[in-house]
GULO-148608 format. One record per residue (C-alpha): x, y, z; residue in one letter. Coordinates in steps of 0.02 Angstrom, whole numbers, plus 50000, padded with zeros to 5 digits. Layout:
<recs>
XYZa...
</recs>
This chain:
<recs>
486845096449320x487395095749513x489165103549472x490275112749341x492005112049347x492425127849267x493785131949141x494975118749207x496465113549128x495995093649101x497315082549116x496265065449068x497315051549124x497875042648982x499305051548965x498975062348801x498865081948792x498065091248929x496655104348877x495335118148945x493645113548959x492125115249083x491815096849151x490075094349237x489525082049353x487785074949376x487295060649478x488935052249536x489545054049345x490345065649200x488785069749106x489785086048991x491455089248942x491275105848838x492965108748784x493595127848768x493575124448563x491745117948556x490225127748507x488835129748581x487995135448738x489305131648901x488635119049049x487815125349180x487355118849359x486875122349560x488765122149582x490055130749487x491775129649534x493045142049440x494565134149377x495895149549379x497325139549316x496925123249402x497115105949344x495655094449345x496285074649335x495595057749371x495575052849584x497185045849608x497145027149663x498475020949807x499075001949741x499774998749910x499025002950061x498794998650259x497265008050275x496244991550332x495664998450496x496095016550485x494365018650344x493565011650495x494315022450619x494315038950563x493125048150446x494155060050400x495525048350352x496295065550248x497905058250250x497325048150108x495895062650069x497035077650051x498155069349926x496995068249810x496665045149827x494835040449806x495405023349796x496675013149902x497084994549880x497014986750035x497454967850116x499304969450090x500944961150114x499924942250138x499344949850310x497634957350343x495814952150443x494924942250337x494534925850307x494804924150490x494184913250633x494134918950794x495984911750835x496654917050659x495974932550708x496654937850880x498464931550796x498534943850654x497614958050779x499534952550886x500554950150729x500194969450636x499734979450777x501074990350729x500454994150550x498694995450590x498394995850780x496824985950833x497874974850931x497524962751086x496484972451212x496184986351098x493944990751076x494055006050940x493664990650799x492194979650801x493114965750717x491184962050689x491824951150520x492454934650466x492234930050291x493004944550138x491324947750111x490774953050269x492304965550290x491754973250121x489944974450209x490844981550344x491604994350227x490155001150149x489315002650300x490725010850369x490145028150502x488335021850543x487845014450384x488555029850293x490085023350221x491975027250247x492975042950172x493965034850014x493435018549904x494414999849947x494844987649847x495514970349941x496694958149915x496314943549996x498084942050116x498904924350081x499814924150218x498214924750336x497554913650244x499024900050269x498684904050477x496884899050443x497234886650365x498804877750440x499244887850579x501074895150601x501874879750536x503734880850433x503464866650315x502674861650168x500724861050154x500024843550140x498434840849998x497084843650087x497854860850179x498364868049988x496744863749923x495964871950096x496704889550051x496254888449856x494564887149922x494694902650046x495534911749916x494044908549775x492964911049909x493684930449956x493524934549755x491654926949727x491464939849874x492224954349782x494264953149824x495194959249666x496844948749695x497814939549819x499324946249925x500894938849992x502314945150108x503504931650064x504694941550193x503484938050339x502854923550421x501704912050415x501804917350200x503524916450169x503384899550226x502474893450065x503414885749931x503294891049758x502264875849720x501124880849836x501064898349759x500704894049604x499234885449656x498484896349734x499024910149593x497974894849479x496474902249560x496704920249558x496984918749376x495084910249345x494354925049427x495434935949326x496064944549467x497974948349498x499414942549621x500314956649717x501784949649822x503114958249923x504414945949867x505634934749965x506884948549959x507544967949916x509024964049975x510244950549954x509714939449783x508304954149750x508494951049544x508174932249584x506884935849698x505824945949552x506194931649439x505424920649546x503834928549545x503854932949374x504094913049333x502564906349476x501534919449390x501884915449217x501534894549247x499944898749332x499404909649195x499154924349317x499174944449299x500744949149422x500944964749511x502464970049618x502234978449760x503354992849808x504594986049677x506294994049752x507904989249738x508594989649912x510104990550027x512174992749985x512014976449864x510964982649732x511445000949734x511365008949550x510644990649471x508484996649448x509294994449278x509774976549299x507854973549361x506814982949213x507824973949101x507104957849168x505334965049152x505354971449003x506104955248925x504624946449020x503304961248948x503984960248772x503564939148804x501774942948855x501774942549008x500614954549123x501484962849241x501204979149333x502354989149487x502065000849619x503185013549692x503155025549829x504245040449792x505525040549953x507205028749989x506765024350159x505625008550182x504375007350343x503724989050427x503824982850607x505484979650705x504744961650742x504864958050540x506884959050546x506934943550648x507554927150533x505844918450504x506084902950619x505974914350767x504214916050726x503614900150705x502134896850814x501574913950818x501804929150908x501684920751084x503154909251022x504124924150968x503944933851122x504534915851217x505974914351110x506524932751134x506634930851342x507764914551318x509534921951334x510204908451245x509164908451094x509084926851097x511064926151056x510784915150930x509394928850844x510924941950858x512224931950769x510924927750641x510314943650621x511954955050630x513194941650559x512414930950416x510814940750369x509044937950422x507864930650288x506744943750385x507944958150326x508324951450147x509764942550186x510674957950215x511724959150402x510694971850493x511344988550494x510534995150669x511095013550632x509785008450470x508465005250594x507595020550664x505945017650783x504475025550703x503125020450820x502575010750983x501245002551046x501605007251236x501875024851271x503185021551410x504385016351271x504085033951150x506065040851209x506525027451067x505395034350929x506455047750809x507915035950861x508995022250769x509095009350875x511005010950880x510965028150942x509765024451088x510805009351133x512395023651115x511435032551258x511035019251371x512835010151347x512444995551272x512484985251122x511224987050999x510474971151008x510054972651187x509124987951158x508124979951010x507594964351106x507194975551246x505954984651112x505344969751060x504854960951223x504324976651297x503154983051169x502534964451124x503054967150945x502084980950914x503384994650864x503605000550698x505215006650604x505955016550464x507375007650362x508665019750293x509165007150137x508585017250001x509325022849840x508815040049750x509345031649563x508425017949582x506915026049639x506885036349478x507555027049386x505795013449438x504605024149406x504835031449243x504435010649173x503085009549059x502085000749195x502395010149336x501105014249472x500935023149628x500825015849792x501125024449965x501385009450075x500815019650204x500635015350381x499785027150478x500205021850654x501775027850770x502115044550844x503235045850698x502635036850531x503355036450371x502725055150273x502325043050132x500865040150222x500395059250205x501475064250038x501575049949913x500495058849774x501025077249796x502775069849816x502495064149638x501815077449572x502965092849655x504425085649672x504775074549537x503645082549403x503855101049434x505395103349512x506555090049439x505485084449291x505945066049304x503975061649244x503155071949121x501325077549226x500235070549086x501295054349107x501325056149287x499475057849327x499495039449196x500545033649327x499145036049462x497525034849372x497085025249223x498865012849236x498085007349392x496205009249349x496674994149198x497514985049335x496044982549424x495034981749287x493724994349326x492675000749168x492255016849236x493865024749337x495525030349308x494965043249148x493925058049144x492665054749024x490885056949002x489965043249069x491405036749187x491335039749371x491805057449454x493055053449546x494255067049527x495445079049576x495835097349560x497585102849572x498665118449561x500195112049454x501155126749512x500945123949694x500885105249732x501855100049846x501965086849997x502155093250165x502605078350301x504365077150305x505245063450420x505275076750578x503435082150551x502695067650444x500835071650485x500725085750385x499505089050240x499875092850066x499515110149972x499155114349817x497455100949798x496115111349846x494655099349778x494475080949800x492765074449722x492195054949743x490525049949646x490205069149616x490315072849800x491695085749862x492555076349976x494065091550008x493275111149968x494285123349966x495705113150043x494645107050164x493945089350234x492175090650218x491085076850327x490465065350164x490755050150157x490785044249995x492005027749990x491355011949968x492144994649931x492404991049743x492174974149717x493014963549600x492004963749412x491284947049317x
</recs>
């Protein structure tokens, strides 16, 4: 045996009884689980770790993340690390790298270079990739052919593939473009994708009609893979919104799964009731449908994503164009503050809502830690000005927090039977979101332990095995013998998250051990320099 995990209190991940037992590890696997009420002689190995009242549990496994050049960035990557995630879903919201061309690709590098960085003019990414498969490659070669800290999974991003495939256009795809993307997209899963995203609240996707959808959700469902969108809207006509996908994905025959399924702004304060009602009705029909939640009110994307969509067709140079004419710049405000954005659900933007998380250009960091109506308080003018100024300024690169949250609904979302955990966390800004840092421990301290919303059996289900089935891998999301170790020791007592919103990048405590094929990824509360992540690749 390479390891012994001993006297640990096991908490399995499928949501039954936690128990004591010794767990050891040999060769990237659980080869022994002596439990404290067996007989016979205890495991031994080269490495023992002592338990003293921790909690061992499956690696938990991040549904929604925007970690797609940060594994290639940093090694360390222990935001992800020191929660405990030795998996994260990547290829999010319909927007992501690949399949690319070299236009397609310089255009998304512009469009989310303020979730991931690596934008125009920026060398710390090779970009050395254009097909799914090759990023994977790119994955698992990672620090000089060594790999990268945590495991991916990808969703092959719809909305990049509409820009290869069409451009920026607003209007229907003709034959020949629809079947062009059905091919990309079965392309990206023979190559390993598990799914296909959308961000039908962000161009070029949102631009695709439901027909279009479901074609392309046609093809997902022969590869047995799942659709993950972030819906039309979480705002204004959010129940109808949810419908909507739950009907596409039902006519294509296709697994759904809803990203960061929150029930946002004044409109649909206290109705999360209103929405699992709708799911379960569509569960108890047979349909397949899974959610992810990250356990905060406040939401996190780019200020560029508020504008009404039609600002943005044509691309990011066309935005930018539109934003220095005066005249249509007025008309963006009225839209925006008067009848509601499709770009911010529908809902009139609230700029005392809208607080600047991150920028691109350090000359503009006196906004970040700011709502845009505050700064525009200091300078004495109206808060529009002082967004467009942002905007052109920072060539869309600036991120924000959106204070449209609601506490009920948040619990009241992830105690649903098929409730997962996803951070959504962007890692760029001075100031990002401490979901990025906190999701897991968030769950698992605050919601567990101190205000017992989630059972922790049913909790670390939530995070392990829920999301394992999900993505259909045999071996992960359980701590059994013969299944992967990827794992996770905890102290149940002492979890906790540590980034707040004035200190977000701070690390969680309480999760001393963080193990990924065997391999201690975190000692002793500490990022050690293995690499153990790899891609996981969509299974036959």
């Amino acid at each position: 045996m390479d390891t012994v995990l001993r006297d640990v209190r096991v908490i399995d991940g499928s949501g039954g009884p936690s128990y004591r037992a010794d767990v050891a590890l040999a060769d990237g696997r659980i080869a022994e689980i002596h439990r404290e009420s067996d007989s016979g002689p205890r495991p031994t190995a080269a490495r023992t770790v002592e338990g003293h009242g921790l909690a061992l549990s499956p690696g938990f496994i991040d549904m929604h993340a925007h970690s797609d050049l940060a594994l290639l960035r940093d090694p360390g990557h222990e935001a992800k690390a020191a929660q405990g995630v030795t998996l994260e879903v990547i290829g999010q919201d319909g927007l992501s790298y690949a399949p690319v061309d070299d236009r397609t690709l310089a255009e998304v590098r512009a469009q989310i270079t303020g979730w991931n960085g690596g934008g125009p003019g920026s060398t710390d990414i090779d970009f050395s990739w254009r097909t799914v498969g090759e990023y994977l490659d790119r994955l698992d070669h990672g620090f000089d052919g060594n790999g990268i800290a945590v495991n991916a999974a990808y969703l092959i991003p719809q909305g990049t593939v509409r820009m290869l495939a069409m451009g920026w256009d607003d209007r229907d795809a003709t034959a020949d473009e629809v079947a062009r993307m059905k091919q990309l997209v079965a392309e990206g899963l023979e190559q390993g994708a598990v799914g296909l995203s959308s961000g039908l609240t962000y161009t070029p996707g949102m631009y695709a009609s439901d027909a279009e959808l479901t074609e392309l959700c046609r093809v997902v469902a022969r590869y047995e893979g799942y659709y993950c969108p972030h819906h039309r809207s979480y705002g204004a006509g959010a129940l109808q919104a949810y419908e909507e996908m739950v009907d596409l994905t039902r006519e294509a025959g296709c697994a759904l799964h809803l990203a960061h399924a929150t029930m946002n702004f004044g409109v649909n304060e206290g109705r999360a009731p209103e929405l699992l009602t709708l799911l379960d009705r569509a569960l108890d029909g047979g349909a397949d449908i899974t959610l992810d939640t990250y356990p905060y009110t406040p939401g996190c994307t780019t200020l560029v994503a508020m504008l009404p969509s039609w600002a943005s067709e044509g691309g990011p140079g066309a935005i930018l164009a539109r934003l220095r004419d005066d005249a249509t710049a007025e008309r963006l405000r009225h839209v925006m503050e008067v009848e509601g954005a499709d770009g911010c659900h529908g809902v009139p933007i609230e700029w005392d809502k809208i607080e600047i998380s991150g920028v691109s250009d350090p000359a503009l960091s006196g906004y970040v830690g700011r709502t845009v109506a505050r700064s525009a308080a200091e300078r004495g003018e109206e808060p529009w000005v002082t967004a467009r100024r942002i905007l052109i300024e920072d060539r869309l690169g600036s991120t924000i927090l959106q204070h449209v949250g609601h506490e009920e609904n948040v619990r009241q979302i992830m105690r649903h039977r098929v409730h997962t955990g996803g951070s959504d966390g962007i890692l760029q800004g001075d100031k990002p979101h401490p979901r990025a840092y906190g999701t897991f421990p968030q769950y698992l301290g605050k919601y567990v332990r101190e205000e017992g919303v989630l059972a922790l059996e049913e909790c670390v289900a939530h995070l392990t095995s829920r999301p394992a089935a999900r993505l259909r891998l045999p071996d992960r999301g359980l701590v059994r013998e013969g299944y992967r170790a990827d794992l996770v020791v905890f102290d149940p007592d002492t979890v906790a998250a540590e980034s707040t919103f004035e200190v977000p990048r701070t690390l969680p405590t309480g999760i001393p051990h963080v193990l990924i094929d065997g391999r201690f990824v975190m000692a002793d509360g500490k990022r050690t320099d293995v690499l153990a992540g790899r891609s996981v690749r969509r299974t036959a």
